[in-house]
N, C-alpha and C positions, 0 to 999 in steps of 0.2 A: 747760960752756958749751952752751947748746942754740943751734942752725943754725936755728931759725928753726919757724914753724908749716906742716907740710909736708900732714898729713893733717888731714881733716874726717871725723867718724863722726854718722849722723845714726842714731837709733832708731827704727825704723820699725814698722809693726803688718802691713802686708799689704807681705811683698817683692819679689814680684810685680809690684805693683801700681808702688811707689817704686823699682823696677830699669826700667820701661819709661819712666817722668816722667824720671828723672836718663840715663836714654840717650837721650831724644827730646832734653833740656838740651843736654846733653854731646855728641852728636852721634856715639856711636860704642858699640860692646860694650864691656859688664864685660871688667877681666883676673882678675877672680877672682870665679867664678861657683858659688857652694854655698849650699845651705840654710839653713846658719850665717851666711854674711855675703858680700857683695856689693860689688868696689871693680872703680872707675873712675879709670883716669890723665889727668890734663889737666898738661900736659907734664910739671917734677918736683913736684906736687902727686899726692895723694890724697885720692878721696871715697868714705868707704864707707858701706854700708847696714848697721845691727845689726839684724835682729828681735829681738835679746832685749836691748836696752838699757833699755828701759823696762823692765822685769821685776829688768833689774840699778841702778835708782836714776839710770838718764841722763834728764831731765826735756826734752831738745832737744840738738841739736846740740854737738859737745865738738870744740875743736879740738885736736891731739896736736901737742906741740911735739916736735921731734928730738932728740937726745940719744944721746951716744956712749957713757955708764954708765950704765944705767937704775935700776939698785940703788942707787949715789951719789948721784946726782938726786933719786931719789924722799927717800931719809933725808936731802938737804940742807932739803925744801923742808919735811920732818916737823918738822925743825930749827930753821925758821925759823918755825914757824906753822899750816902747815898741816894738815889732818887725811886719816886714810887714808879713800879711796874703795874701791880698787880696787889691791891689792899687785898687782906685778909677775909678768905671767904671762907665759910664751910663748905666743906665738898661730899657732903652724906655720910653716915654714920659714926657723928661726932670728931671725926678728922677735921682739919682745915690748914691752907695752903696760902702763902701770898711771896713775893717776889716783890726784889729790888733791881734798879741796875747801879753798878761801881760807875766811877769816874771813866772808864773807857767804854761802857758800854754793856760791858757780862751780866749777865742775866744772875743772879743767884737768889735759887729759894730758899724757904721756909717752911717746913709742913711739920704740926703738932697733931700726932695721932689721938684717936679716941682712948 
């Protein structure tokens, strides 16, 4: 059972540039501030910045649904249909993320927090 769509990853090209737009938004600093990727809390929600999503096939914005088996998850939804985007990786400090696309295309994540 997923809890619901908790994080947003937008792909960005200059992050820099989309870390100062989403903190002017948002109103406050990154809590996770690195080269590789850029997230913002807005109370239990997350918005992160990918510089390299585009490069990995994210065409805009992917929302990550939560999910307390992420390996279960992903092989129920291969099960039911969908196609692999993006296997199941850890993404540092015990998190991990992966992605499907539907029948038309849509990208939809997966991310099981630490």
């Amino acid at each position: 059972m997923a809890s619901g769509v908790k994080t947003f990853i937008y792909p960005v090209k200059d992050l820099d540039r989309a870390k100062s737009l989403f903190g002017a938004l948002i109103g406050s600093e990154p809590t996770v501030d690195s080269p590789y990727y850029v997230q913002f809390e807005i109370g239990d929600q997350r918005l992160g910045l990918d510089p390299n999503g585009h490069t990995r096939g994210f065409p805009g914005s992917v929302g990550y649904w939560e999910v307390e088996d992420i390996n279960a998850r992903f092989q129920e939804l291969l099960a039911a249909g969908a196609t692999e985007h993006e296997s199941p990786k850890d993404i540092g400090n015990g998190a991990h993320i992966a992605s499907v696309k539907d029948a038309d295309g849509n990208v939809i994540g997966l991310i099981q927090p630490a």
